[in-house]
N, C-alpha and C positions, 0 to 999 in steps of 0.2 A: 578246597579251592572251588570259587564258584566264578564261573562268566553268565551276561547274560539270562542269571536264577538258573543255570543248566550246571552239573558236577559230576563228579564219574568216569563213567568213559565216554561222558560227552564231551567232553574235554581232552583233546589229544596233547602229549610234551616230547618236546626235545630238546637236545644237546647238541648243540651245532646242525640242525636239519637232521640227524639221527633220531630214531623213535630213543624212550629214554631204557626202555626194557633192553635195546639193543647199544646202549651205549658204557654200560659197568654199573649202574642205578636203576634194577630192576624195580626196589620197593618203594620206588617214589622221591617228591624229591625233598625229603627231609636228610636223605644219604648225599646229596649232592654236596662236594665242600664249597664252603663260601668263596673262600679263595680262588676256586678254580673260577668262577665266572666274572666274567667284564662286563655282561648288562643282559637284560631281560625284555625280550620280545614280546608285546601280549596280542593277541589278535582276536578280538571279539566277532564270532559268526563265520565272518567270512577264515576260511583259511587257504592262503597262495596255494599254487597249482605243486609250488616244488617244494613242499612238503611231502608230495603225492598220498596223503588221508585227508578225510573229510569227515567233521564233525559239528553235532547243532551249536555244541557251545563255543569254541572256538579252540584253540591253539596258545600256548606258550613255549619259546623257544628259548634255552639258555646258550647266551653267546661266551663264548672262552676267547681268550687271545687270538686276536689275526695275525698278530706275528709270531713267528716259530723258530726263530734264527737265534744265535747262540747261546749259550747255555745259562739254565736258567732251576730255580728253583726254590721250593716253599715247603714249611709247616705251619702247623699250629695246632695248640692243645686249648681246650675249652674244658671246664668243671661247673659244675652247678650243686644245688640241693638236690637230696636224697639220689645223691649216690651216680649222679649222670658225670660222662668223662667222655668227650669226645676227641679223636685225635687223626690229624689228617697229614697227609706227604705228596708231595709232589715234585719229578726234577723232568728236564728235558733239554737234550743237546745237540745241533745243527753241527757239518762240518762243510761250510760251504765247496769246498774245492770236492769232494765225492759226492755233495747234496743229500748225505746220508742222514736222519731223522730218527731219533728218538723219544720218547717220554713213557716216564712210569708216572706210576697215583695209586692210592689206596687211601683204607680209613676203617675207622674201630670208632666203634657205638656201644658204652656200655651204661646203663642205667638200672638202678633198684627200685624208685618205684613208692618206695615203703613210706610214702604220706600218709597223715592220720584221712579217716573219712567218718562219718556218722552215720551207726545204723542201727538195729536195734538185735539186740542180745537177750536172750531167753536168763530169767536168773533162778536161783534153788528152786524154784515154785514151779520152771516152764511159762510162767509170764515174761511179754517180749517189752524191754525197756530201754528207751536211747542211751546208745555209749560210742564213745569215742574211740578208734580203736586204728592200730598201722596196717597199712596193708600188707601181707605176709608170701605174697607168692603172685608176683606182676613183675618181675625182672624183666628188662629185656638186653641183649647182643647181637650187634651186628657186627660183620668185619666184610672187605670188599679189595680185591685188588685188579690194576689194568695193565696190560702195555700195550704201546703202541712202537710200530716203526716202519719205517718207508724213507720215499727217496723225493725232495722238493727242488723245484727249479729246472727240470732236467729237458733238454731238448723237443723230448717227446713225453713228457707228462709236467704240470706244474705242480700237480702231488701225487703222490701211492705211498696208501698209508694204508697196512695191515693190523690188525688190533685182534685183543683176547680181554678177557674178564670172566675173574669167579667173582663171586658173593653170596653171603648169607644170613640167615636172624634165626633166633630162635627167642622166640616168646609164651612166657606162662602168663596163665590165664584166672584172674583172683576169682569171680563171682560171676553169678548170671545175669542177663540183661539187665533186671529188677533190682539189684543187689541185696537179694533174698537169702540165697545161697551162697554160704564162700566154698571154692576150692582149693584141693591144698598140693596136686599131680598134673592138675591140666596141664598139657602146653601143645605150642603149634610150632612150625618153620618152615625156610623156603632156601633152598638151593638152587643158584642159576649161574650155568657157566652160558659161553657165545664167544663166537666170533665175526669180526665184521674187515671189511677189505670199501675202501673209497679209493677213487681214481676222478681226475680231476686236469684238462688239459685245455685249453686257448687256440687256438687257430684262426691264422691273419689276424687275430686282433679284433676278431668279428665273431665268430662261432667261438659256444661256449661248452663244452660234454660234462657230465659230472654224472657217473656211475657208483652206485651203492650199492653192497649186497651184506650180507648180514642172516644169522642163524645163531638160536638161543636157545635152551635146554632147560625145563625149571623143574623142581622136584618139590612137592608141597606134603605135611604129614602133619596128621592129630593125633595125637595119642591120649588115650584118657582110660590108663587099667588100673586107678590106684583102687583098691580096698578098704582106704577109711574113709569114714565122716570126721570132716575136721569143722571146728568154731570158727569164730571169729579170731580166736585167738591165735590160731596156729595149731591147735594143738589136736591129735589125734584122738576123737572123744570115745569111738566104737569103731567093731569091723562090720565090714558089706557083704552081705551075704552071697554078694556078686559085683565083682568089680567093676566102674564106671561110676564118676560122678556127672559127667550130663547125661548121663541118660541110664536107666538101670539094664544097663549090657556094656561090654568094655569095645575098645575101638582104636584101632591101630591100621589108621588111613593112610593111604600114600597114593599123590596124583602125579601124574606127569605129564608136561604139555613143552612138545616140539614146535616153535616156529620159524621159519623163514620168512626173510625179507628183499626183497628188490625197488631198485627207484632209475627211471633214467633222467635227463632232464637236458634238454638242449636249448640253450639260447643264442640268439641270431639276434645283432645287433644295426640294424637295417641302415640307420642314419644315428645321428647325434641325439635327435629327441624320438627316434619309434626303436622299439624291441622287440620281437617276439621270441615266445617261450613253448617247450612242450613239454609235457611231462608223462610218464608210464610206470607206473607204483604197484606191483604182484604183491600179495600178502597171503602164506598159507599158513594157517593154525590146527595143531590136532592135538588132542586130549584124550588120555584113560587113564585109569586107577585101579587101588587095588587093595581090598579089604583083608588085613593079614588076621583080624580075630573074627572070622565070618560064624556066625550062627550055624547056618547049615554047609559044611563044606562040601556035598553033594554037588549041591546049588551053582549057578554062577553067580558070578558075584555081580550087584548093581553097580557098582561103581567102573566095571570093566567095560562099560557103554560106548561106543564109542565116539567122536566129535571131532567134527571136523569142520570148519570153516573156510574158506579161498575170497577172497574179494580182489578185484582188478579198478585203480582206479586211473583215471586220464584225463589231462585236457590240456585247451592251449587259450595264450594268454598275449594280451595284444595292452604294450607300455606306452604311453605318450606320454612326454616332459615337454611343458611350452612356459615361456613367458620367463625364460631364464632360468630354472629348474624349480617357480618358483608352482606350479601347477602340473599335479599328476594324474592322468586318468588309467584305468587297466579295467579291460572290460575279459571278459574269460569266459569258456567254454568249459564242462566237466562232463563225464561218464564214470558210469557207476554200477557197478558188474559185481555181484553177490552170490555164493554159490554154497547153502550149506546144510549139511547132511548131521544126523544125531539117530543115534537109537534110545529109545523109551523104553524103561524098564517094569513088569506090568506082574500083576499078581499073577505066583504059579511059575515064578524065571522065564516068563515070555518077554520077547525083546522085541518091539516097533518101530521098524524106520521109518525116521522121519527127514524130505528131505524140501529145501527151498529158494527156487532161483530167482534172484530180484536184479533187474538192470532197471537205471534210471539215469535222466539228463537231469543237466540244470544248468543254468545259466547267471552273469550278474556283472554288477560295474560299479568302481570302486572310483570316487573323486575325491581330491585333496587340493584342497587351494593354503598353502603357506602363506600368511599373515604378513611376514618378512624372508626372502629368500636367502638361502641358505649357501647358496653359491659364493665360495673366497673371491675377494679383490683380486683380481689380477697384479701383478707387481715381479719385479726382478728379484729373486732371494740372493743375500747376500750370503757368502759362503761362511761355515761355523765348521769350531772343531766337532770332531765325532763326540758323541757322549758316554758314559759306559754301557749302554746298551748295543752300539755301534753304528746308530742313525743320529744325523747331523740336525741339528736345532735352527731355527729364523734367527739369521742376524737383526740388528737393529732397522727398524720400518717394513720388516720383510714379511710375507706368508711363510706359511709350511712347508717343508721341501716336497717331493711329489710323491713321495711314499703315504706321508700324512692324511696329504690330501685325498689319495685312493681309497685310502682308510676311511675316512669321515664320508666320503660319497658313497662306498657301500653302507655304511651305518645309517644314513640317511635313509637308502633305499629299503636298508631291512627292519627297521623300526619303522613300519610305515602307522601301525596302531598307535603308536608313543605321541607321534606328532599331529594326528590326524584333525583335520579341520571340518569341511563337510563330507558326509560317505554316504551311497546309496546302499542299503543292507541288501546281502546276497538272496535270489530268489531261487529257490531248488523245489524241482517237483518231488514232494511224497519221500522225503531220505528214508531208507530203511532203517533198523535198528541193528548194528552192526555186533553190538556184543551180546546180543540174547541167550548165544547157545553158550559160551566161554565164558562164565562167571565164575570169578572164585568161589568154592564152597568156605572154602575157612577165612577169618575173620583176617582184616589189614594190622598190620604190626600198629601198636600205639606207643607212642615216645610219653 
């Protein structure tokens, strides 16, 4: 994915305003099921205050159902070539009279891989000659489960929704960069469980609270002890006088990185066309490892280094709608508080810390002028039976009932990329580089 020519973790995602690590889709969002989503947010550059992260390239948000009320639910199974099978679930049940809330989801990713490719093959002689040949050892598995539950509608919250999530992949790994080398043992994976808690309430009709917290777990491992030299074929041609095929030492890695998350987000709704917004986003990240075939066990191990990341981010955020909602301006304020600490692993088991605090401002203003305004006729709805869903339809010459309509004006508000007409791009002094020290060492799963 790219915005902007920027990709990576310049690129921040979510799932409903949820970072996507903290939402049951840690590895990206090829795990995401289709079904689950009702439309896709893109925001180039700039990214709103109540996301609370910030990033060069911008933001994508996947939006799910606004409505949550009675019971509801889905599959689907998808098959492809070589060997891909994907399969996804999902129910969820309201019970208005106790406001109690539920929904499950999960999903199974299973793929072999084994397309032909062209590369070249040593023959009787050890002269290398193109051949066509399957790939033998590139599988991949994922499998992933959620639930959620809490309470909507209720005097004193319009939601609380507690949530959990495991998932996992485990992927082998055919050949090196170059496709030089095949392997026939590599492989890698990631285990991530989490839990997250959102609370969500209204007051007078004017103040708006929305509190997130959130806490994830992941477990990453390389293994690489096999003992043979294998072909292209598959097939075990000699043994290794020492086990490892990347590298001639064997290696049985295991990382672990705890993080927490916070967000607060207050909106004040001043008049009909002003808003204001604030937002307060903690992020702490730590990381170590831990090398189970170490060379010298003496030693400490590099990998046991340790890493630790905190950024704080803030700001506030001032909405104008004029001209019948048909022109938006949002000018915003941000702070940007960076705090992070690594130790350096140094010939001889010496260890250097290293450590770097970066606070920055930045500033910017966002115009949108709509071509045709978006605002429904006014008109008296005529009354309709319910439907199976259990919300009432436009009679004949009529709008939407009021449900609808709330619906499509936040949709309006939060796809503000989707629509946008002209924009002044965000100005930031000097952003830091926010994932420098927390990089994956092992390679991203490929489908």
């Amino acid at each position: 994915m790219s915005l902007a020519g920027l990709s990576g973790d310049q690129i921040r995602l979510f799932i409903d305003g949820v970072p996507l690590d903290l939402s049951g889709y840690p590895f990206g969002l090829a795990n995401v099921p289709v079904n689950l989503v009702e439309r896709v947010e893109v925001y180039r550059g700039v990214v709103p205050i109540r996301f609370g992260a910030d990033a060069l390239g911008g933001a994508v948000n996947l939006v799910t159902t606004d409505d949550l009320t009675g019971t509801h639910g889905a599959a689907s199974y998808q098959f492809g070539s070589f060997g891909t099978h994907r399969l996804t679930l999902g129910a969820r049940h309201h019970d208005p009279a106790t406001g109690l809330f539920a929904r499950v989801g999960g999903f199974l990713d299973d793929a072999d891989n084994d397309y032909a490719i062209d590369v070249e093959v040593p023959d009787d002689r050890g002269r290398l000659a193109p051949a066509r040949v399957r790939r033998f050892h590139d599988a991949y598995h994922a499998a992933g489960a959620k639930l959620e539950a809490g309470l909507l509608d209720r005097p004193w919250a319009k939601r609380l929704v507690l949530g959990a999530f495991v998932a996992g992949f485990d992927k082998e790994l055919q050949h090196n960069v170059v496709m030089t080398v095949p392997y026939g043992e590599v492989e890698y994976g990631r285990v991530s469980a989490g839990a997250t808690v959102a609370y969500r309430h209204v007051l007078a009709d004017r103040l708006t609270v929305d509190l997130l917290g959130g806490y994830a777990h992941g477990r990453t491992r390389l293994l690489d002890v096999g003992d043979c030299v294998y072909d292209w074929y598959g097939r075990c041609v000699t043994e290794r006088r020492q086990p490892g095929e990347l590298e001639p030492r064997p290696r049985d890695q295991v990382t672990w990185q705890d993080s927490g998350y916070a967000r607060l987000d207050l909106g004040w709704r001043l008049s009909p066309a002003h808003a204001l917004r604030v937002s307060l986003s903690p992020t702490f990240t730590t990381r170590t490892g831990d090398e189970r075939r170490q060379l010298d066990p003496a030693a400490r191990d590099p990998l046991t280094a340790q890493q630790d990341l905190f950024t704080l981010v803030g700001g506030v955020e001032h909405e104008l709608d004029a001209l019948g909602d048909r022109l938006e301006n949002i000018a915003f304020f941000k702070t940007y508080s960076q705090l992070a600490r690594a130790e350096e692993p140094l010939p001889g088991g010496v260890f250097r810390r290293h450590g770097r605090d970066t606070q920055r401002l930045g500033l910017g203003d966002s115009l949108r002028d709509r071509l045709q305004s978006s605002t429904p006729p006014r008109s008296t709805p005529s009354p309709a039976p319910p439907t199976a869903s259990g919300t009432r339809t436009a009679g004949p010459g009529a709008t939407t009932t009021s449900r609808r309509s709330a619906t499509n004006h936040r949709r309006r508000r939060g796809g503000r990329l989707l629509e946008r007409g002209l924009r002044h791009r965000q100005r930031l002094l000097h952003r830091p580089d926010q994932a420098g020290l927390l990089r994956d060492d092992a390679a991203q799963p490929q489908r």
